[in-house]
C-alpha positions in Angstrom: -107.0 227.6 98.4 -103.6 228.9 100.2 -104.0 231.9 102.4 -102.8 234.6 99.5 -105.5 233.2 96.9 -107.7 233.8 99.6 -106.8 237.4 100.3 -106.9 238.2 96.9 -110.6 237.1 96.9 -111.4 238.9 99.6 -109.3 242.0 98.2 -111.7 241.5 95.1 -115.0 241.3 96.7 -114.1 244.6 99.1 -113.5 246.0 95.9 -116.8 244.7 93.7 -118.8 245.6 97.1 -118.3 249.6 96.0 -119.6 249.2 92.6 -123.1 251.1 92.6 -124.7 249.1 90.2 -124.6 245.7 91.9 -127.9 244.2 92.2 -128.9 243.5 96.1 -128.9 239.8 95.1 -125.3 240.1 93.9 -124.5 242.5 97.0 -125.8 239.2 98.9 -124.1 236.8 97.3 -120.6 238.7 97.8 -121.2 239.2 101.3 -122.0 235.5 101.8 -118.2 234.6 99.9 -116.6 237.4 102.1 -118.2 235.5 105.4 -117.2 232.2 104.3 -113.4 233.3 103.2 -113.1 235.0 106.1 -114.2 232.3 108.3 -110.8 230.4 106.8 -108.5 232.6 109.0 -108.2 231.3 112.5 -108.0 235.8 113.7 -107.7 239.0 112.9 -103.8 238.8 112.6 -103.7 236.2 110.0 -105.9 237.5 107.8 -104.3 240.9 108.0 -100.8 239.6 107.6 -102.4 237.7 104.2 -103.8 241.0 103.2 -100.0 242.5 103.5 -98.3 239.5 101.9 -101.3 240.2 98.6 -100.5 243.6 98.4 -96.6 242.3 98.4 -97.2 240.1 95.9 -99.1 242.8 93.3 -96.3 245.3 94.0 -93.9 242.6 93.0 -95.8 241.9 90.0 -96.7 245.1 89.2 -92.6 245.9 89.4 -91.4 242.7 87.5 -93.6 243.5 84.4 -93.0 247.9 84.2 -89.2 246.9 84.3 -89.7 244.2 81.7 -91.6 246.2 79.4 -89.4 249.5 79.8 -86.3 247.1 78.6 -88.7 246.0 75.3 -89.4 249.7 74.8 -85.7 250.3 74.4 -84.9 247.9 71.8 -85.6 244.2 70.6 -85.3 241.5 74.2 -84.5 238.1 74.5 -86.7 235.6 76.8 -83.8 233.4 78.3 -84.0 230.0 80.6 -80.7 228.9 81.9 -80.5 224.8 83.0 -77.6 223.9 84.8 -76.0 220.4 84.4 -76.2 217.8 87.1 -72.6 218.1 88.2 -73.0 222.1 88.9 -76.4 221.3 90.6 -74.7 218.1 92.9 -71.1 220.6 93.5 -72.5 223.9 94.1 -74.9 226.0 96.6 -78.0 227.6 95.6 -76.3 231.2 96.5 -73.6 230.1 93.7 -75.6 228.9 91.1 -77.2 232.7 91.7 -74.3 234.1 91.1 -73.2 232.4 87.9 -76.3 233.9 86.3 -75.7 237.1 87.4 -72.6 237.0 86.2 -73.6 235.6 83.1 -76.5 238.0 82.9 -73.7 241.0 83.4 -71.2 239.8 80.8 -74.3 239.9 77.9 -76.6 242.7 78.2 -76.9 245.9 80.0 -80.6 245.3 80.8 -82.0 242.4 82.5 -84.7 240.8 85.1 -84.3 236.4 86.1 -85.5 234.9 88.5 -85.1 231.2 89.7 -87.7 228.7 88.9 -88.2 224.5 89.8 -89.3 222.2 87.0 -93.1 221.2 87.6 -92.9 217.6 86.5 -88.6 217.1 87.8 -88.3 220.0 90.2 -85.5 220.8 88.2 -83.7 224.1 89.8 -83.6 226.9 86.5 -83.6 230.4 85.4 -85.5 232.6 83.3 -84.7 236.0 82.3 -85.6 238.8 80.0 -82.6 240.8 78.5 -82.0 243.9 76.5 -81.0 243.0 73.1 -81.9 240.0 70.4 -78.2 238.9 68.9 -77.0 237.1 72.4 -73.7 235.2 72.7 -74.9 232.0 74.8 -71.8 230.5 74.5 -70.8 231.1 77.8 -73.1 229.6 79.4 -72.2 226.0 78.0 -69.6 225.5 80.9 -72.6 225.6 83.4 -75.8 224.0 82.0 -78.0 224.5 78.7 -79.8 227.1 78.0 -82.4 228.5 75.5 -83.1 231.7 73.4 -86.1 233.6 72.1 -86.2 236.8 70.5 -88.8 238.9 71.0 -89.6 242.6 70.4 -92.4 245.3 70.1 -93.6 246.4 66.8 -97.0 246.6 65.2 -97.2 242.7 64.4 -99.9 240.9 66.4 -98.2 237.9 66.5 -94.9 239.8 68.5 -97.5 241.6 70.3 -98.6 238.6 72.0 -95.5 237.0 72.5 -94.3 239.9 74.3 -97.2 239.7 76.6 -96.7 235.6 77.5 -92.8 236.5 78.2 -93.4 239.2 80.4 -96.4 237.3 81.9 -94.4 234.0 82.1 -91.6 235.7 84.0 -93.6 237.9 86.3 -95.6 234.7 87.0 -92.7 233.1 87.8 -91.2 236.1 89.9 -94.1 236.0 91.7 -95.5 232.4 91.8 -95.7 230.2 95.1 -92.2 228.2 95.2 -90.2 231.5 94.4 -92.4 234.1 96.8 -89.4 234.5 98.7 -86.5 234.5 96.4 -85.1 237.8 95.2 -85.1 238.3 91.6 -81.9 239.4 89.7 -81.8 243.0 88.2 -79.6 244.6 86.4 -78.2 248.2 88.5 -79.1 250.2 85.8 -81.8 249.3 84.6 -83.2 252.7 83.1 -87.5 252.5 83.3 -89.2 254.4 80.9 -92.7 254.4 81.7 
């Protein structure tokens, strides 16, 4: 268990701990796993700078899916992941490889949120975003890499429902997950929220 898993279980327990109706067997039990967790940290300071880097990482989540979900209440979005070839990955810089998705990103919708991801079997360096629109020219990104396409959008269907909620759960995962805590996800400057 890293340090954050372990502030978000502490963050949970401090948070069951208020509930009135907890037995004093369960108040027990919670107070024993707060103990024990908090007998990870080596001080004060390290817990307390896990607590900070938690609440980080929910307001990053918490940002990552409103933004995604304001594009889908504008119109019909696309769930994007950009590959590059090997001879862009062996020729360019990480900063670069940024950039041409940006630019890429800019030059097909109005509305987007990507973020950078690594394969989990080949560590493969890739991007996944969510843009505004479903009829998207990928064309342009042949000259870098491969890339895939899925349209998604919000009506009454079930079945669009809940693909809706793995993409933005899938990207805000991905914004958010350990290998990409400290990369800076791609928005688009305009992107209008309307929640």
């Amino acid at each position: 268990m890293n340090n954050l898993d372990v502030a978000r279980r502490i963050s949970y327990i401090v948070f069951r701990l208020k509930d009135k109706n907890l037995s004093q067997s369960q108040k027990i039990e919670l107070i024993a796993e707060y103990d024990a967790l908090f007998d990870t940290f080596d001080d004060i300071m390290d817990l307390d700078k896990s607590l900070k880097d938690y609440d980080k990482y929910k307001h990053k989540t918490f940002r990552v899916r409103r933004k995604i979900l304001s594009m889908m209440v504008l119109g019909s979005c696309s769930f994007l992941t950009l590959t590059f070839t090997n001879d862009v990955l062996n020729n360019t810089s990480e900063e670069t490889r940024r950039r041409y998705v940006s630019r890429f990103l800019k030059s097909i919708s109005t509305d987007y949120v990507a973020n950078i991801d690594w394969g989990d079997e080949t560590q493969r360096e890739h991007y996944h975003a969510v843009v505004l629109g479903d009829d998207i020219d990928m064309s342009n990104w042949d000259k870098y890499g491969f890339s895939n396409c899925k349209k998604i959008s919000i009506n009454d269907d079930a079945t669009n429902s809940s693909r809706m909620s793995k993409y933005i759960y899938k990207l805000s995962n991905h914004a958010t997950k350990e290998s990409t805590q400290r990369k800076k996800i791609i928005y688009s400057r305009d992107l209008r929220i309307v929640l």
